[in-house]
BALUM-322785 format. One record per residue (C-alpha): residue in one letter; x, y, z; residue number from 1. Coordinates in Angstrom, 1 decimal, always signed. Example, Ala and Ser with C-alpha at 12.3 -4.5 7.8 and 13.67 -1.06 7.14 Angstrom:
{resn a, east +12.3, north -4.5, up +7.8, resi 1}
{resn s, east +13.7, north -1.1, up +7.1, resi 2}
This chain:
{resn x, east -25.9, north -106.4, up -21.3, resi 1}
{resn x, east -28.9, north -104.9, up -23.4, resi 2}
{resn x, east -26.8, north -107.0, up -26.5, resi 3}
{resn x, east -27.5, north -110.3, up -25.0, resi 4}
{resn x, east -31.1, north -109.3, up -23.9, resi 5}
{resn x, east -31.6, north -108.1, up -27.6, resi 6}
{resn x, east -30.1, north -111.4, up -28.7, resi 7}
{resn x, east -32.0, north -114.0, up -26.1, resi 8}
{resn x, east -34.9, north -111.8, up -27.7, resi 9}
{resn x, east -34.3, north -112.6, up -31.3, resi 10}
{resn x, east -33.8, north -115.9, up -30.4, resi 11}
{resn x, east -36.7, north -116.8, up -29.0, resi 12}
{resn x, east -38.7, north -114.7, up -31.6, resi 13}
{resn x, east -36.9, north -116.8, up -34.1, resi 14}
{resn x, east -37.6, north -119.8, up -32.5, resi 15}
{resn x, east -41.6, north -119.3, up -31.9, resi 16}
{resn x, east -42.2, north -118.4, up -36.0, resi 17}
{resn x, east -40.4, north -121.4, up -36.8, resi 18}
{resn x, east -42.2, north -123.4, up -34.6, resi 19}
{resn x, east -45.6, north -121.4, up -36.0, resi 20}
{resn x, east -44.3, north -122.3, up -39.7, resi 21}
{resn x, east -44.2, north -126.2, up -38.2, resi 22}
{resn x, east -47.7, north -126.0, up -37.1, resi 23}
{resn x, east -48.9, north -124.2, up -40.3, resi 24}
{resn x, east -47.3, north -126.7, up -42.5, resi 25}
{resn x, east -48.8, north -129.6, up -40.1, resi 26}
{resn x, east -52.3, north -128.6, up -41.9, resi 27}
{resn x, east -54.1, north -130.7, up -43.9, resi 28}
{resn x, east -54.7, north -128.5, up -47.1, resi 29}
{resn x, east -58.6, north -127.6, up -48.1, resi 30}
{resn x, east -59.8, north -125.7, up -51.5, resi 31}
{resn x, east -63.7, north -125.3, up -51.4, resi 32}
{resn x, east -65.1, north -124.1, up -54.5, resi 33}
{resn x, east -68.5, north -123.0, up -55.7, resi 34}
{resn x, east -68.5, north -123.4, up -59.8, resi 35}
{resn x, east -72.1, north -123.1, up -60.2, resi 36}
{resn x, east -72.4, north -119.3, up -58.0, resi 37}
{resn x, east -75.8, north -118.2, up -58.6, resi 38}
{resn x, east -77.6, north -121.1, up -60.1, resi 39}
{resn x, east -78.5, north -123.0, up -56.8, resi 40}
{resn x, east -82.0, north -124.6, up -56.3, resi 41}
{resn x, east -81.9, north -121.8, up -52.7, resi 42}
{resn x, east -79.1, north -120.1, up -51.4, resi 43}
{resn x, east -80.9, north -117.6, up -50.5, resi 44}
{resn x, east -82.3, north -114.2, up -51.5, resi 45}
{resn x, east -80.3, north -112.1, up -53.4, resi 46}
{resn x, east -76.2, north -112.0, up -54.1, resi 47}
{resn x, east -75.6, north -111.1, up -50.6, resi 48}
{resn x, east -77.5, north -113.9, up -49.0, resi 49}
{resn x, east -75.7, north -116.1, up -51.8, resi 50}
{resn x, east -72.2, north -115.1, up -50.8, resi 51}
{resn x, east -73.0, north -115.3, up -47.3, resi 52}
{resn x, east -74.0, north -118.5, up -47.4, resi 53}
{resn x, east -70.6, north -119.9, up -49.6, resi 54}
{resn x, east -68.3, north -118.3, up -47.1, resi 55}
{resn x, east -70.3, north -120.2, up -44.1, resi 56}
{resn x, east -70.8, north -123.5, up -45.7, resi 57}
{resn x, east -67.1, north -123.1, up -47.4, resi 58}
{resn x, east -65.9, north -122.2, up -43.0, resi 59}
{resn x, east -67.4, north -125.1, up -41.8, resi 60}
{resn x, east -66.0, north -127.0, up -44.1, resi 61}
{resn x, east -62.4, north -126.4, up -43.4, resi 62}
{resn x, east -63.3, north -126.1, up -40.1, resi 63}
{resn x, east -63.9, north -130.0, up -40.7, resi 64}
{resn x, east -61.0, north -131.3, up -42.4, resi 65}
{resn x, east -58.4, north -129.2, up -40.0, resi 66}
{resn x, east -60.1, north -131.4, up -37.0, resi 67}
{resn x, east -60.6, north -134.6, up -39.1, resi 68}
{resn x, east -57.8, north -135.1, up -41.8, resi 69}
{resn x, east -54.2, north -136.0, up -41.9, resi 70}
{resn x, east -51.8, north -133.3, up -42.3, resi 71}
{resn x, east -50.1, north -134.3, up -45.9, resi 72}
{resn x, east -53.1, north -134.2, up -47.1, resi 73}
{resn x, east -54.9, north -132.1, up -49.7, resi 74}
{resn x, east -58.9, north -132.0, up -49.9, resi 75}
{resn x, east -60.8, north -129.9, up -52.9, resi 76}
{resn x, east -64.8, north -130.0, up -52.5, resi 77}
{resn x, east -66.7, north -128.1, up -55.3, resi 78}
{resn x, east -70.3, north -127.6, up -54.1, resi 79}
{resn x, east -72.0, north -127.9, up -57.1, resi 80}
{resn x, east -75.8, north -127.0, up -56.1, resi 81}
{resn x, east -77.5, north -125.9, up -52.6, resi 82}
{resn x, east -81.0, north -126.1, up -51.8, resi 83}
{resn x, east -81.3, north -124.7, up -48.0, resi 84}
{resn x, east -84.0, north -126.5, up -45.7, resi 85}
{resn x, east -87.1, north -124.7, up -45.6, resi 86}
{resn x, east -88.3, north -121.8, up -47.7, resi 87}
{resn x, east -88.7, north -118.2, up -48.0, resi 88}
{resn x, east -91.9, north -117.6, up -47.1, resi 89}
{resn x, east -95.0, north -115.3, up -49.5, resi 90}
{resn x, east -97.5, north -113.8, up -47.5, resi 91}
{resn x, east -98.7, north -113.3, up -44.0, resi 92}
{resn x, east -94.8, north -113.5, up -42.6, resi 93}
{resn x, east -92.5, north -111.2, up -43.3, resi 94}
{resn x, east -90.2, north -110.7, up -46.6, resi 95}
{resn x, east -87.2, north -113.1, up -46.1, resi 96}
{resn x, east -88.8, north -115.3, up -43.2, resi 97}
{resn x, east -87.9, north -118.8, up -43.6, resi 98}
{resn x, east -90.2, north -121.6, up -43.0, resi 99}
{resn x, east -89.4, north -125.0, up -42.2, resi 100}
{resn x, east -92.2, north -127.6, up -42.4, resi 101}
{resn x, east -90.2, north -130.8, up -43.0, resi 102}
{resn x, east -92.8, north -131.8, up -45.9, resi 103}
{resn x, east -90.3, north -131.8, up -48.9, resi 104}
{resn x, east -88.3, north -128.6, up -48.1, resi 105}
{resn x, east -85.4, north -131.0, up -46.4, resi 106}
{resn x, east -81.8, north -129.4, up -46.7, resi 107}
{resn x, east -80.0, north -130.7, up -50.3, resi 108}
{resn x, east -76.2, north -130.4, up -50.8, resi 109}
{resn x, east -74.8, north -131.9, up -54.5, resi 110}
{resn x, east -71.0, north -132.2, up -54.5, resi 111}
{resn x, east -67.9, north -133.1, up -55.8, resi 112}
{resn x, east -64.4, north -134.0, up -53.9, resi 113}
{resn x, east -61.1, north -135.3, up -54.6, resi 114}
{resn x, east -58.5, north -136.4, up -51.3, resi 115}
{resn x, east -55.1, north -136.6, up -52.2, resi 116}
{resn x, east -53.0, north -138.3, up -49.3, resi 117}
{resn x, east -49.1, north -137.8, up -49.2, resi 118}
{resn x, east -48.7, north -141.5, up -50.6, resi 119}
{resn x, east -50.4, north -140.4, up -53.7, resi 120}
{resn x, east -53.6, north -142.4, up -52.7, resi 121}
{resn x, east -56.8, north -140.5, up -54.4, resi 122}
{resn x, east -60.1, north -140.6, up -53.7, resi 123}
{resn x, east -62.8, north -139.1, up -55.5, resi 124}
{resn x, east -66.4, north -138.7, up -55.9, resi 125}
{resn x, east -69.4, north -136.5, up -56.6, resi 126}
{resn x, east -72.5, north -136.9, up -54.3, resi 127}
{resn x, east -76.1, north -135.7, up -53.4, resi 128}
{resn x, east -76.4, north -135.2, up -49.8, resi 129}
{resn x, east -79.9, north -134.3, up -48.4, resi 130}
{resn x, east -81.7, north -135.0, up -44.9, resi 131}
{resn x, east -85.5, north -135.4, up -44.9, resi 132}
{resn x, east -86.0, north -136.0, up -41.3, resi 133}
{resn x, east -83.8, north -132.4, up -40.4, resi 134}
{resn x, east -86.7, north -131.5, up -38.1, resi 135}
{resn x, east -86.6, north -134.9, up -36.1, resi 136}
{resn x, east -83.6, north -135.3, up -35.0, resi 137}
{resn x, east -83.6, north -133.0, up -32.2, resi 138}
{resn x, east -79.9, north -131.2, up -30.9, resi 139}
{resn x, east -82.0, north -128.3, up -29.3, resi 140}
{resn x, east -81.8, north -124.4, up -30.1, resi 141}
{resn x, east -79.6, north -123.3, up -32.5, resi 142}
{resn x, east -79.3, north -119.3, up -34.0, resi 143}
{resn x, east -77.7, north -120.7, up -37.1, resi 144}
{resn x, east -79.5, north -120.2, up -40.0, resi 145}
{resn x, east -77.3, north -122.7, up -41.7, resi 146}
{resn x, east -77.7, north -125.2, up -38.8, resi 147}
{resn x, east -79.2, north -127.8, up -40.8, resi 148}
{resn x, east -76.8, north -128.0, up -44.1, resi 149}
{resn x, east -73.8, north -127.9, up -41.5, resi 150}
{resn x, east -75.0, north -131.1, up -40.1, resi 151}
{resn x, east -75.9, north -132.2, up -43.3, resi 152}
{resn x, east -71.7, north -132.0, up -44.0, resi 153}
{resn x, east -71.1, north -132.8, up -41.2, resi 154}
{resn x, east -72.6, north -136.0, up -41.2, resi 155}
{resn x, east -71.2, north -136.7, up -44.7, resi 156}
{resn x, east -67.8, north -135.7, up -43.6, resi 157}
{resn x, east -67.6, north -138.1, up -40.8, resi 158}
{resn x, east -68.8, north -140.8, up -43.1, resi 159}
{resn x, east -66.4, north -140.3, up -46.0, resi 160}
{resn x, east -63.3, north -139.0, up -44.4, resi 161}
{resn x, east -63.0, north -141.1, up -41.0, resi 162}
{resn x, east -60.8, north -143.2, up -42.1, resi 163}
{resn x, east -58.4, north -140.5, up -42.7, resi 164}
{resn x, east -58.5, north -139.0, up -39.2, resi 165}
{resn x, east -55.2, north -138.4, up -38.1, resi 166}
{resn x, east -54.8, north -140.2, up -34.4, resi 167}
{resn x, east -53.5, north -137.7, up -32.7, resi 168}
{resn x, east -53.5, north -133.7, up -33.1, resi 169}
């Protein structure tokens, strides 16, 4: 009795990684890279603000293209230069306070991207992205320091890649 137990067991546990392999493989597949680490207009203060703000950008991202692309396909974004809305502010605030004004510190994203679909189809580009009117258009509170340059790709994400949306997922 505890043989056949032990067996229904490995069967199932069998049959739920396969079925987990099928789902991983159903991914579309995203490399974001940052050739130009530490030569940004503003990332931020410092390495650790830097790195911080590659691995958030580089999340959101992916975040993007597993919701919006085909699974047989392959996506590679370089961020090539990020200049983060506002700026650090020298003063009366405190060291490492960020102020937004919306005069000419608007969020500024310059990238390049290749898509490669499953039928060999390739599209490729390299593009500035910015948003001058970040503090007008009005989504309420947010905590996210990055708020603005994810709607920034965002945004740019939708516009380039909606036509690849798969229809159902």
């Amino acid at each position: 009795m505890r043989a056949s137990t032990f067996a229904m067991a490995l069967t199932l546990g069998l049959a739920l990684a396969a079925a987990a392999l099928c789902v991983a493989a159903a991914e579309p597949s995203v490399s974001i890279s940052f050739p130009n680490h530490g030569k940004y207009a503003d990332a931020g203060e410092g390495e650790r603000d830097v790195r911080r703000t590659e691995a958030a950008l580089s999340a959101h991202l992916e975040h993007l293209a597993e919701r919006a692309l085909a699974a047989d396909t392959q996506l590679n974004i370089e961020l090539l230069d990020i200049d983060l809305a506002g700026r650090i502010s020298v003063g009366r605030l405190p060291a490492g306070v960020r102020v937004l004004d919306g005069r000419t510190d608007w969020p500024r994203i310059e990238l390049r991207y290749t898509l490669t679909a499953s039928d060999g189809t390739v599209s490729r580009g390299q593009e500035s992205l910015s948003d001058p009117t970040y503090l007008q258009r009005h989504l309420g509170a947010s905590s996210d320091p990055l708020h603005h340059e994810k709607r920034l790709l965002s945004d740019w994400f939708r516009q380039r890649f909606s036509a690849q949306a798969p229809t159902q997922r």
